[in-house]
N, CA, C and O atoms as a Tripos MOL2 file, in Angstrom:
@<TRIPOS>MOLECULE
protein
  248   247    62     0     0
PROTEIN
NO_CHARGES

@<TRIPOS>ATOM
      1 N          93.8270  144.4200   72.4170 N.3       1 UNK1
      2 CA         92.8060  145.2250   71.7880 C.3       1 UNK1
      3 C          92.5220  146.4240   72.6730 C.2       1 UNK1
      4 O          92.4250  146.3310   73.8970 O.2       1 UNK1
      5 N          92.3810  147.6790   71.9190 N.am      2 UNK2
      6 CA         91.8660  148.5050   72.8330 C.3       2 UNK2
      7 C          90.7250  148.1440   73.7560 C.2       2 UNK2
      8 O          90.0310  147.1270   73.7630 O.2       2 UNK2
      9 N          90.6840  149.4550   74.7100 N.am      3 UNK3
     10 CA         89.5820  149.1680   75.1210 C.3       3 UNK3
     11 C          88.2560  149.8530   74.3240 C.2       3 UNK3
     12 O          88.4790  150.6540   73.4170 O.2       3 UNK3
     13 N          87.2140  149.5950   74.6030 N.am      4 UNK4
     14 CA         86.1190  149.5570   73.6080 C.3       4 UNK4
     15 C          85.5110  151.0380   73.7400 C.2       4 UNK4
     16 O          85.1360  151.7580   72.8150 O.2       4 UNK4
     17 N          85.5050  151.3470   75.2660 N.am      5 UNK5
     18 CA         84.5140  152.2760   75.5170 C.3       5 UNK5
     19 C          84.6850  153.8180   74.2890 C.2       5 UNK5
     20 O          83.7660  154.4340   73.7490 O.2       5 UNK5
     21 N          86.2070  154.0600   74.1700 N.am      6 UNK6
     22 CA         86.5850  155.3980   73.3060 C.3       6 UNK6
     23 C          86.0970  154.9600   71.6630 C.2       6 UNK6
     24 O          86.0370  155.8190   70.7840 O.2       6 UNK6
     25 N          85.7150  153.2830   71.3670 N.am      7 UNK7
     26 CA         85.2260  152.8770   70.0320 C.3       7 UNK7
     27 C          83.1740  153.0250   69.7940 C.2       7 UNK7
     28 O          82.4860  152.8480   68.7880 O.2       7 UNK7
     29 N          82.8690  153.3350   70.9320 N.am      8 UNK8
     30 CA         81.6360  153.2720   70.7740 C.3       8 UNK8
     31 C          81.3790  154.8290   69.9290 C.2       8 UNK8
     32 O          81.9480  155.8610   70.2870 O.2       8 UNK8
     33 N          80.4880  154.7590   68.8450 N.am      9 UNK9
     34 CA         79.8640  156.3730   68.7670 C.3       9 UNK9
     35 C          79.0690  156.1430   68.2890 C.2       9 UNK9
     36 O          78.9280  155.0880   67.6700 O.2       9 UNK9
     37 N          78.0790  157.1950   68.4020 N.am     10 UNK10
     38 CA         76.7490  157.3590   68.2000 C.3      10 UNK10
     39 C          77.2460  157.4170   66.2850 C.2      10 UNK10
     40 O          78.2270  157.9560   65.7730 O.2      10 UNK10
     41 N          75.9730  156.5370   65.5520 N.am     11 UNK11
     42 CA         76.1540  156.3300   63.8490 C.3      11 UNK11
     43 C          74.9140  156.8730   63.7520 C.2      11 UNK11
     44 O          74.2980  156.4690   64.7380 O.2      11 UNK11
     45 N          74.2980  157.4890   63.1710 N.am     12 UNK12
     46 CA         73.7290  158.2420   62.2280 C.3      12 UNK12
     47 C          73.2150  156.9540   60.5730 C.2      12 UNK12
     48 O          73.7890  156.9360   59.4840 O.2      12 UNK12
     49 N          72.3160  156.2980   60.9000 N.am     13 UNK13
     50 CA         72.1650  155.7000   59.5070 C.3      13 UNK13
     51 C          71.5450  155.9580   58.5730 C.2      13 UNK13
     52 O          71.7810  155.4880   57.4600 O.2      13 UNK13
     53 N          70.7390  156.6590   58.8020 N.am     14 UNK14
     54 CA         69.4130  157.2930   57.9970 C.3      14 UNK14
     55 C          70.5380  158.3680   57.3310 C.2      14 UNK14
     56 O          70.7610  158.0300   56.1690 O.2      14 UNK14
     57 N          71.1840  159.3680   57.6650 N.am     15 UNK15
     58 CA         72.0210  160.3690   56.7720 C.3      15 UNK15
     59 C          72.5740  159.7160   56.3510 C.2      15 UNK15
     60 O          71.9130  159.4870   55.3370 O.2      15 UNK15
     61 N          73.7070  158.9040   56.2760 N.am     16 UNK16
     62 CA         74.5620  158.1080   55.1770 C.3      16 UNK16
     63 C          75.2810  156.4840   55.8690 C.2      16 UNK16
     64 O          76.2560  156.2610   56.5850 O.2      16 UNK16
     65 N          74.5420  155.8540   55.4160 N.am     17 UNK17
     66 CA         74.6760  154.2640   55.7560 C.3      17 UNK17
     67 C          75.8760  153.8480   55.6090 C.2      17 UNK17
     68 O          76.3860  153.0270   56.3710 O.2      17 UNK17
     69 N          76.6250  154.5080   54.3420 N.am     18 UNK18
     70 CA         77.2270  153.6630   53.2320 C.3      18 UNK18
     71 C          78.7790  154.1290   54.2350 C.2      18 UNK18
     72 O          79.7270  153.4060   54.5410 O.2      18 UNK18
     73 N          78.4970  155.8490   54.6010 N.am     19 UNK19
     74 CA         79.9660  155.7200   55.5820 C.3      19 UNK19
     75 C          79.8260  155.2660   56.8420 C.2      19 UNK19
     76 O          80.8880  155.1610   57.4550 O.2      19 UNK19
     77 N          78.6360  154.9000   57.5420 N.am     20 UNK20
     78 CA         78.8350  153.8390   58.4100 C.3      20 UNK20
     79 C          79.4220  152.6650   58.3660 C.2      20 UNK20
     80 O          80.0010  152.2090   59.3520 O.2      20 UNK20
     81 N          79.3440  152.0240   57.2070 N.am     21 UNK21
     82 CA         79.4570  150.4450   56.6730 C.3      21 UNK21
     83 C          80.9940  150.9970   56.5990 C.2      21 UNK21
     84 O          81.5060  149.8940   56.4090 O.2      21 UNK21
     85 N          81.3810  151.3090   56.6020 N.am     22 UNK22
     86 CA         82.9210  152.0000   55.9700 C.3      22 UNK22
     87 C          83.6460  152.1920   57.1820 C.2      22 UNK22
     88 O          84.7400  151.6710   57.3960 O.2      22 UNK22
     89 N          82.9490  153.0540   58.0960 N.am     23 UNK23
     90 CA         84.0730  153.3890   59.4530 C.3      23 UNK23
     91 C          84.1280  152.2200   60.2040 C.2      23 UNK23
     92 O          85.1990  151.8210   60.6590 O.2      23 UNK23
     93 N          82.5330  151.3270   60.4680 N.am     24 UNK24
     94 CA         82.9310  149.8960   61.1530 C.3      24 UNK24
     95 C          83.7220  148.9290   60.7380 C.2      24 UNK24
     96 O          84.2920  148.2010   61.5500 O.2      24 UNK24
     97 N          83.8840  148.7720   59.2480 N.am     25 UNK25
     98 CA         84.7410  147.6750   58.5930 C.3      25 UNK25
     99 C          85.9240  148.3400   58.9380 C.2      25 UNK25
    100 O          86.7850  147.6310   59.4580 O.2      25 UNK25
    101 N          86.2210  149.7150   58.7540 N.am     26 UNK26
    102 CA         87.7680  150.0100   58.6070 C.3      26 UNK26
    103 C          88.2850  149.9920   60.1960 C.2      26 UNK26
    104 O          89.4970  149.9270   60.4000 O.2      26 UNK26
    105 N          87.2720  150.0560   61.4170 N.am     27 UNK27
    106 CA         87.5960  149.7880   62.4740 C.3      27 UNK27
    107 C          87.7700  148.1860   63.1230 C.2      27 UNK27
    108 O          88.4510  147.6690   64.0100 O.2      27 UNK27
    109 N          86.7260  147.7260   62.1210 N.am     28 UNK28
    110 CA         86.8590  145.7250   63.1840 C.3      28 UNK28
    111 C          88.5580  145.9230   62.0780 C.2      28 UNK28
    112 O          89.5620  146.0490   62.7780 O.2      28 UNK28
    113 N          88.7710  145.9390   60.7300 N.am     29 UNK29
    114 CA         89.8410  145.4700   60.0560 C.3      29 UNK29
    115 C          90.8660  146.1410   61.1530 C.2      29 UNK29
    116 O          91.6750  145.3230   61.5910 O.2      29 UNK29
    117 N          90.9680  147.2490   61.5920 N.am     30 UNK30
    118 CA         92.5330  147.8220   62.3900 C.3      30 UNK30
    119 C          92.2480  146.7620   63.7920 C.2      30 UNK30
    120 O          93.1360  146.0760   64.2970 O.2      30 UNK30
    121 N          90.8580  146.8060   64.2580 N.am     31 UNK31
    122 CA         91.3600  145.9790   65.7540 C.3      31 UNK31
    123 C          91.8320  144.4920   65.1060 C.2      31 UNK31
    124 O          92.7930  144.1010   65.7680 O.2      31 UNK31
    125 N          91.5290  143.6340   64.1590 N.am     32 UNK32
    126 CA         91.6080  142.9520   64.4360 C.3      32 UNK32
    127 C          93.2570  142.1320   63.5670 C.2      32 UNK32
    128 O          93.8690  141.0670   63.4800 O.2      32 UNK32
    129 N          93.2730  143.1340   63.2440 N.am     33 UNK33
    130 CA         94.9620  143.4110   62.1870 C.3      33 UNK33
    131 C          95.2750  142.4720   61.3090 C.2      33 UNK33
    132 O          95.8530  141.4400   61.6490 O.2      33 UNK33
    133 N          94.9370  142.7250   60.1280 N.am     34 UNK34
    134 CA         93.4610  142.9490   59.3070 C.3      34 UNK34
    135 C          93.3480  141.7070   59.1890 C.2      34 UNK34
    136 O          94.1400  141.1450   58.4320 O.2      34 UNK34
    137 N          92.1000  140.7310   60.0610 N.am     35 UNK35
    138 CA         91.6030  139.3120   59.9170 C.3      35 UNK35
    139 C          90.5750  139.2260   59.5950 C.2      35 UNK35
    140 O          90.0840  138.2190   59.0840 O.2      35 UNK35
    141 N          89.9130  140.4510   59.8630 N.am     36 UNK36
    142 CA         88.4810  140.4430   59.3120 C.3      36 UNK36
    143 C          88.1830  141.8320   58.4140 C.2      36 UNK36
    144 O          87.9320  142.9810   58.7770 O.2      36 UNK36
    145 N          88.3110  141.2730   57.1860 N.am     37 UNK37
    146 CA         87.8820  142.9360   56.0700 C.3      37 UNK37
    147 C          86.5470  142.7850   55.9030 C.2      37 UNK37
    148 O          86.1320  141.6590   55.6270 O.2      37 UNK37
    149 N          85.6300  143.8770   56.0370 N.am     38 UNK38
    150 CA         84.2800  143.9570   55.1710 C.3      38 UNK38
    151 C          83.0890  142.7710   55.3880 C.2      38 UNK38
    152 O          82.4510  142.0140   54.6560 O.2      38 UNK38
    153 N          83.1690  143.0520   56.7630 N.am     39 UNK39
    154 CA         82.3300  142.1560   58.0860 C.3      39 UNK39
    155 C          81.1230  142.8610   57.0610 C.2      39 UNK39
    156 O          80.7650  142.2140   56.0770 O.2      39 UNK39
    157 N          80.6480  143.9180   57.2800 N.am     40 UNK40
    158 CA         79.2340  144.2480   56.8070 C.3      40 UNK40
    159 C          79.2230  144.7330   55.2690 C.2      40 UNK40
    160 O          79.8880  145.6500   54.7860 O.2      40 UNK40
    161 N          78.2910  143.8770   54.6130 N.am     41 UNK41
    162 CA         78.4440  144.1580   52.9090 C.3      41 UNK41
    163 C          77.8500  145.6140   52.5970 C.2      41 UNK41
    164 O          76.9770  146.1140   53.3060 O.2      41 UNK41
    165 N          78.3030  146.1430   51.6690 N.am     42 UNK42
    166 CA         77.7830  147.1810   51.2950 C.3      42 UNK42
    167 C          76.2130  146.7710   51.3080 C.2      42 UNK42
    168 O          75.7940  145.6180   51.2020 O.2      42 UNK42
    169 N          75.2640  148.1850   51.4920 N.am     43 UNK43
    170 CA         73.5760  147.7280   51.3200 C.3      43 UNK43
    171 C          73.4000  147.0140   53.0270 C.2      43 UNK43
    172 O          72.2010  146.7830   53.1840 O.2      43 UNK43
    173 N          74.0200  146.7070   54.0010 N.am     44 UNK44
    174 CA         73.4230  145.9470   54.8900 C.3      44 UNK44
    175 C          72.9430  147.0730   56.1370 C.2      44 UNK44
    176 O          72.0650  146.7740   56.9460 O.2      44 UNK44
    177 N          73.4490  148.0160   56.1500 N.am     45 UNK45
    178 CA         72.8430  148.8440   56.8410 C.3      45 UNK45
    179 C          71.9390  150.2780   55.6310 C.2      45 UNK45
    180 O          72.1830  150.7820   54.5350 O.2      45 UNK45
    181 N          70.7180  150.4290   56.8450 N.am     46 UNK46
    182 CA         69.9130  151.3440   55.9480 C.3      46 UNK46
    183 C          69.0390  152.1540   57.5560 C.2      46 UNK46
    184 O          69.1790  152.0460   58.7740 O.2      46 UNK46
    185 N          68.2720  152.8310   56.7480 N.am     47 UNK47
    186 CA         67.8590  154.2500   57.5950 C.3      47 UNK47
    187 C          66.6470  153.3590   59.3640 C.2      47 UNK47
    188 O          66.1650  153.7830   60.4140 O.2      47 UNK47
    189 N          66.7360  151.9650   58.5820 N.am     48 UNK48
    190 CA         65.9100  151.4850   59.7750 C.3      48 UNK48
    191 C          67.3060  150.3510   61.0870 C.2      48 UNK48
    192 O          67.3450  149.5540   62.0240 O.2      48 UNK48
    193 N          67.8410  150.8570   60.4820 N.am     49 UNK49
    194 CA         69.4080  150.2170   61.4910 C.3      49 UNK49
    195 C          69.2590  150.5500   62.7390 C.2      49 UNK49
    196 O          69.2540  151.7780   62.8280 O.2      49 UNK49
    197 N          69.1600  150.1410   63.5390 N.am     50 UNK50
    198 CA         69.3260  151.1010   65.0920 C.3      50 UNK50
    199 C          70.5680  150.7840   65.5480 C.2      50 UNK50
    200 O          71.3380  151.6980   65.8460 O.2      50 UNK50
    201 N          70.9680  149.3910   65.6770 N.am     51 UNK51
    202 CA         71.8920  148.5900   66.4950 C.3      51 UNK51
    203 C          73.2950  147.9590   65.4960 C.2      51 UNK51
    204 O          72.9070  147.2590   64.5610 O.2      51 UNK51
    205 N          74.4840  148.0910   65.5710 N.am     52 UNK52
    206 CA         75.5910  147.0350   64.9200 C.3      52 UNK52
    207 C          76.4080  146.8820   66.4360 C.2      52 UNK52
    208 O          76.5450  147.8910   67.1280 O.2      52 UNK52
    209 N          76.7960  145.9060   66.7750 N.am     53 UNK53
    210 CA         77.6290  145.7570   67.9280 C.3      53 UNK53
    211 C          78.4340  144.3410   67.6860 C.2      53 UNK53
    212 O          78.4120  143.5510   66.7420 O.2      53 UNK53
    213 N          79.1170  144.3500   68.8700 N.am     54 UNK54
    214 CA         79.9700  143.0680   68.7900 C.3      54 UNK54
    215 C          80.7990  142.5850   70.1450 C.2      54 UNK54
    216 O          81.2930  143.4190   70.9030 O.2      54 UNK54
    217 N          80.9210  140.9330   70.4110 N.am     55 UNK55
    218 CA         81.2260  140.7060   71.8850 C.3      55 UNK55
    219 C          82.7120  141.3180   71.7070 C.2      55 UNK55
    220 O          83.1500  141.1820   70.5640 O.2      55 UNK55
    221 N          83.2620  141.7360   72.2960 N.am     56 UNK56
    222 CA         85.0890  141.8840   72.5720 C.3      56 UNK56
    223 C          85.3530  140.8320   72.3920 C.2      56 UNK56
    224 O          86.1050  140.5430   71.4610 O.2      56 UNK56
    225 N          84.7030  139.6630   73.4150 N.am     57 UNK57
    226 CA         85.7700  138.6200   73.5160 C.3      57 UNK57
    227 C          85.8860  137.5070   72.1700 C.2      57 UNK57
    228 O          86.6550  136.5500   72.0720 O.2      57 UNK57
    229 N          84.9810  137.9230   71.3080 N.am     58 UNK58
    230 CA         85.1370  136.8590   70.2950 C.3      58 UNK58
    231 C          86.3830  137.2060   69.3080 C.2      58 UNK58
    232 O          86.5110  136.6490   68.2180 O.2      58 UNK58
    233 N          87.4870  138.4000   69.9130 N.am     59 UNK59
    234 CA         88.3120  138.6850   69.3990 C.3      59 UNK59
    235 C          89.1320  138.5660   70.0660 C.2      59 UNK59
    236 O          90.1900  138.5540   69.4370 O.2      59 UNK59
    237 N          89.2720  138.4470   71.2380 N.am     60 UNK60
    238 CA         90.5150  138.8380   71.7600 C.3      60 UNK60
    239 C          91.4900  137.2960   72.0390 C.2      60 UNK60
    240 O          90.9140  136.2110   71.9550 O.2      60 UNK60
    241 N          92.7490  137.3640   72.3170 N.am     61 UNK61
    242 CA         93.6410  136.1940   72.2750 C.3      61 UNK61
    243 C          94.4560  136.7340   73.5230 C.2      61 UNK61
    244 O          95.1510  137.7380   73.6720 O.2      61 UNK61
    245 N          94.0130  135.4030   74.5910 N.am     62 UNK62
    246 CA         95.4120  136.2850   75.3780 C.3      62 UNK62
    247 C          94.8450  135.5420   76.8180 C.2      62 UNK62
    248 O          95.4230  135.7440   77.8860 O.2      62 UNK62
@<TRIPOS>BOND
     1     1     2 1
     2     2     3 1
     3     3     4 2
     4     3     5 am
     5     5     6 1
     6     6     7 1
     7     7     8 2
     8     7     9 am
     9     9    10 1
    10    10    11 1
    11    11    12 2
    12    11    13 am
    13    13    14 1
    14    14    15 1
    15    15    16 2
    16    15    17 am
    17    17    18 1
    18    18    19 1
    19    19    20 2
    20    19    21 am
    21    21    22 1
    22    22    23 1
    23    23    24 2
    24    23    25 am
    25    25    26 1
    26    26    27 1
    27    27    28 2
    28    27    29 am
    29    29    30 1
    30    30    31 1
    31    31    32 2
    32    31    33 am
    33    33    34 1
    34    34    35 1
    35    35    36 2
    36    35    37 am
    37    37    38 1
    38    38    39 1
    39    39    40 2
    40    39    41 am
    41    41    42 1
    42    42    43 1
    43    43    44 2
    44    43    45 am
    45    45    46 1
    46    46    47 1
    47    47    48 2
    48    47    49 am
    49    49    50 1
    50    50    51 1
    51    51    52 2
    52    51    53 am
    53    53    54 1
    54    54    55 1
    55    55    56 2
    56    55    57 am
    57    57    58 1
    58    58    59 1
    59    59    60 2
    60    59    61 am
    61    61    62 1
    62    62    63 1
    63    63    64 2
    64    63    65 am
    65    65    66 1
    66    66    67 1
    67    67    68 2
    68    67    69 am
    69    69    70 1
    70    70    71 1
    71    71    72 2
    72    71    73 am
    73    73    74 1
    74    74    75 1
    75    75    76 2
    76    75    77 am
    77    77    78 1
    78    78    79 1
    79    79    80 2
    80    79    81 am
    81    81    82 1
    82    82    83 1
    83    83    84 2
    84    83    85 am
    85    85    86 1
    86    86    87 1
    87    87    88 2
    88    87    89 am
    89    89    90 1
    90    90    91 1
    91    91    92 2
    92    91    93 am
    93    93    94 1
    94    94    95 1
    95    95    96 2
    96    95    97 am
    97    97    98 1
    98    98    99 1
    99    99   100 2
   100    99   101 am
   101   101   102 1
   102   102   103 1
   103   103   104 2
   104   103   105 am
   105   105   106 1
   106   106   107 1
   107   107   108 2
   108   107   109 am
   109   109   110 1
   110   110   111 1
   111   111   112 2
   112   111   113 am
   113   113   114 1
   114   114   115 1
   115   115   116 2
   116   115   117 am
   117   117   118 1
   118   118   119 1
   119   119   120 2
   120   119   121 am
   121   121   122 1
   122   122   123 1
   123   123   124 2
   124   123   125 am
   125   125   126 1
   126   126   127 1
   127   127   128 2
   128   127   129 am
   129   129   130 1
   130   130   131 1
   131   131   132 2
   132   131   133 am
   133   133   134 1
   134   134   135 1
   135   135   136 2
   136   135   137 am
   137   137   138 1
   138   138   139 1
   139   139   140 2
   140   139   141 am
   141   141   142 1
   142   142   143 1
   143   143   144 2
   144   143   145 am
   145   145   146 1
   146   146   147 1
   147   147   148 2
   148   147   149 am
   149   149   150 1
   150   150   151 1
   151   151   152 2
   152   151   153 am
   153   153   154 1
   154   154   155 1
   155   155   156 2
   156   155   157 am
   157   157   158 1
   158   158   159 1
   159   159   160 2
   160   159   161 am
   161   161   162 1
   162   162   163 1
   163   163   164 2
   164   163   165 am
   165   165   166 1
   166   166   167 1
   167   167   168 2
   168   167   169 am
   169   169   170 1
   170   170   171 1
   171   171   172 2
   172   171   173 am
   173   173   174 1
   174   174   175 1
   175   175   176 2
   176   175   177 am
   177   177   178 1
   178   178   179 1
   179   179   180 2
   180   179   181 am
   181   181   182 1
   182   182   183 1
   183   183   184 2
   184   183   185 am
   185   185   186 1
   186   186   187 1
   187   187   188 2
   188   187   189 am
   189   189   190 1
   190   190   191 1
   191   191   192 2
   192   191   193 am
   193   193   194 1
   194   194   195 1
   195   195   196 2
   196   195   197 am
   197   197   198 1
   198   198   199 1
   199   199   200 2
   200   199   201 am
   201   201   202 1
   202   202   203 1
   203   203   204 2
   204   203   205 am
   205   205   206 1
   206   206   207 1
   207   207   208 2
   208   207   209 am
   209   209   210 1
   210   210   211 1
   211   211   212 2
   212   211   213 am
   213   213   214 1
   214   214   215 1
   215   215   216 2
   216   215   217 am
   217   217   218 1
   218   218   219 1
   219   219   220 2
   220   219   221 am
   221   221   222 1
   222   222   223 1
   223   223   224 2
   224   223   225 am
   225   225   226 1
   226   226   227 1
   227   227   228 2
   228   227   229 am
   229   229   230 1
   230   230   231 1
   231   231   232 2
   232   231   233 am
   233   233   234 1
   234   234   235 1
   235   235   236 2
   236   235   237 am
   237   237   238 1
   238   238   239 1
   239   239   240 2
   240   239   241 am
   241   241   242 1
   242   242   243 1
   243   243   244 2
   244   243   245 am
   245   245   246 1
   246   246   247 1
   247   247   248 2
@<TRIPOS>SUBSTRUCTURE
     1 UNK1         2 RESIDUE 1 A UNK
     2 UNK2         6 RESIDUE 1 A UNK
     3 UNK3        10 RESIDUE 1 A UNK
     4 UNK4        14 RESIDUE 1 A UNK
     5 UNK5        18 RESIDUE 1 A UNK
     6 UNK6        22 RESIDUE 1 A UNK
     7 UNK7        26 RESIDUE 1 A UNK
     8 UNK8        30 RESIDUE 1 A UNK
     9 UNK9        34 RESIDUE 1 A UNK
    10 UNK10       38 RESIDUE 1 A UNK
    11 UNK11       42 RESIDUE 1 A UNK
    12 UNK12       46 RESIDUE 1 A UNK
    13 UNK13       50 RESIDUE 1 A UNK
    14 UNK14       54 RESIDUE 1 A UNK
    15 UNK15       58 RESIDUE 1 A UNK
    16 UNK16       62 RESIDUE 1 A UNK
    17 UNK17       66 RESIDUE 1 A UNK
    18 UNK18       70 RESIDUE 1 A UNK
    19 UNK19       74 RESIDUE 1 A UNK
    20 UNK20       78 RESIDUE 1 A UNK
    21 UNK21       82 RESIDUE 1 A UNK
    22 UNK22       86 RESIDUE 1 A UNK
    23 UNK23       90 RESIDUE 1 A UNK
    24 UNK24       94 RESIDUE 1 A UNK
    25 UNK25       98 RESIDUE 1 A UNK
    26 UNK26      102 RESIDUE 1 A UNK
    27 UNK27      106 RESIDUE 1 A UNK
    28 UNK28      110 RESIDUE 1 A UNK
    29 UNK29      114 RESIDUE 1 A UNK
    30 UNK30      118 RESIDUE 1 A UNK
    31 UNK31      122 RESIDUE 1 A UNK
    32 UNK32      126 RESIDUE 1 A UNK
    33 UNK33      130 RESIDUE 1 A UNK
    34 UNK34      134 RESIDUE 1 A UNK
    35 UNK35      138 RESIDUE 1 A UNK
    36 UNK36      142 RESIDUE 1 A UNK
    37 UNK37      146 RESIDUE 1 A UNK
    38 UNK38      150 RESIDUE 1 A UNK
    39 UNK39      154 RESIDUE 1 A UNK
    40 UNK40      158 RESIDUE 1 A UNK
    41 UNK41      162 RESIDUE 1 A UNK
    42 UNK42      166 RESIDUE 1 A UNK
    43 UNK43      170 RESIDUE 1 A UNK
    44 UNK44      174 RESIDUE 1 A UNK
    45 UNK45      178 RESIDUE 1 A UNK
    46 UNK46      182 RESIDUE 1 A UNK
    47 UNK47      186 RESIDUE 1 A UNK
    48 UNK48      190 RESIDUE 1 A UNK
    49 UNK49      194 RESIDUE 1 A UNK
    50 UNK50      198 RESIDUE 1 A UNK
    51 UNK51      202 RESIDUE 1 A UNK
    52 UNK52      206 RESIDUE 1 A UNK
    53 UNK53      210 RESIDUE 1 A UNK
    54 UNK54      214 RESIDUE 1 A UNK
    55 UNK55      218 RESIDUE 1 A UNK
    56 UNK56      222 RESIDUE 1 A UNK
    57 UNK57      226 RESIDUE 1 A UNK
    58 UNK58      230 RESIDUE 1 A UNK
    59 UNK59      234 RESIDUE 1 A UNK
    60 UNK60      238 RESIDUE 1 A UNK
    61 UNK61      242 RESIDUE 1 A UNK
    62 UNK62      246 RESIDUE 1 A UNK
């Protein structure tokens, strides 16, 4: 798995949630090639979101 630090970015939820929910799914689906699609349902993030994160290691194999 990459490393994480170049995956972190600042999300914006209050302007548009819906392509947040979109760039994180389409990012856990490429790290995790594709084992996990559509971790966060549409509607689960909204303008009071501050935080989505995740351990590395509950992915990694090795």
């Amino acid at each position: 798995m990459k490393e994480a630090a170049h995956l972190l970015k600042r999300r914006t939820f209050v302007k548009n949630p819906a392509d947040a929910t979109r760039q994180i799914n389409d990012l856990l689906e490429d790290q995790t090639r594709p084992h996990i699609r559509n971790l966060i349902p549409d509607g689960a993030l909204d303008g009071l979101t501050k935080l989505v994160g995740c351990e590395r290691d509950l992915f990694h194999q090795g």
